[in-house]
C-alpha positions as CSV (number, residue, x, y, z in Angstrom):
1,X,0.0,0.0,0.0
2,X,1.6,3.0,-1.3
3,X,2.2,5.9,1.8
4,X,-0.3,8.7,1.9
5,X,-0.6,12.0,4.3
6,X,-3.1,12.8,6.4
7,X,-3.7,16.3,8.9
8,X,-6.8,16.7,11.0
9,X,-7.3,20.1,10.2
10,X,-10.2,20.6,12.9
11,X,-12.1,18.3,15.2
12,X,-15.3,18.8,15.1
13,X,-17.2,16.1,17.5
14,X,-16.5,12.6,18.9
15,X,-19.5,10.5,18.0
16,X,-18.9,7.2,20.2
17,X,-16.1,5.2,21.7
18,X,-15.5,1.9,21.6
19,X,-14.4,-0.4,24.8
20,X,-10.5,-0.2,23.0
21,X,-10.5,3.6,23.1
22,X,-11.0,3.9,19.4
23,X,-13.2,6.6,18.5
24,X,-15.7,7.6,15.8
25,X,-15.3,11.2,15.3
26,X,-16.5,14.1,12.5
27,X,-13.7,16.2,11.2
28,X,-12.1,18.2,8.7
29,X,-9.6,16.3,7.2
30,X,-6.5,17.0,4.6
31,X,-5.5,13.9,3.0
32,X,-2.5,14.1,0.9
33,X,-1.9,18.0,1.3
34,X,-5.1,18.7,-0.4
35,X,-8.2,20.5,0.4
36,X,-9.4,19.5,3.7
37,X,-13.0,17.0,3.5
38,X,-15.6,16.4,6.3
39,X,-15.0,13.2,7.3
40,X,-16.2,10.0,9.6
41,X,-14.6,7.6,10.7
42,X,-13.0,5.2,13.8
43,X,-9.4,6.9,14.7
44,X,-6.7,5.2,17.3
45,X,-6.7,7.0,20.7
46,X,-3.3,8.7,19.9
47,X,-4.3,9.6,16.2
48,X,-2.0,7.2,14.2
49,X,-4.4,4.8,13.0
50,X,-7.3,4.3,11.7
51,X,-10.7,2.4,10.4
52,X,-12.7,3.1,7.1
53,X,-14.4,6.1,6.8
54,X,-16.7,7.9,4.6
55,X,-15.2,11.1,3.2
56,X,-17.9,14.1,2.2
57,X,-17.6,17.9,0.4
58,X,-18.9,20.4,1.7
59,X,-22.0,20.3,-0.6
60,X,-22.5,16.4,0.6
61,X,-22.7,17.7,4.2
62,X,-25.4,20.8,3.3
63,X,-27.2,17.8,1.5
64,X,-27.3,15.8,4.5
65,X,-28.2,18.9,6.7
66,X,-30.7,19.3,5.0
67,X,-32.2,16.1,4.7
68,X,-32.3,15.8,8.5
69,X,-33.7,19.4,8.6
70,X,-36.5,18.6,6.0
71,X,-37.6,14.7,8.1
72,X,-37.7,15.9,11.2
């Protein structure tokens, strides 16, 4: 597997922890010096590895915003 960077740029909420100390968290993440994402996903408790996640735009998070917003 070829190397890749990552930088949490922000963290923006810790959604659950597991009984290992991993947790799922939302943030804004750079991968590979580019543009930082929104992004979800299970991180080690010192930040150094990690689960598969789901990475989203900007746009994919207004969508899901406002999804939420319109079914309440």
């Amino acid at each position: 597997m070829a190397d890749f960077k990552f930088e949490i740029v922000k963290n923006i909420a810790v959604l659950s922890e597991n009984a290992k100390g991993w947790t799922k968290e939302f943030n804004l993440v750079s991968w590979n010096e580019r543009p930082a994402k929104y992004d979800i996903r299970e991180w080690s408790p010192d930040h150094k590895m990690m689960g598969k996640g789901v990475t989203l735009t900007e746009e994919e998070v207004g969508l899901i915003i406002k999804g939420l917003n319109e079914n309440k």
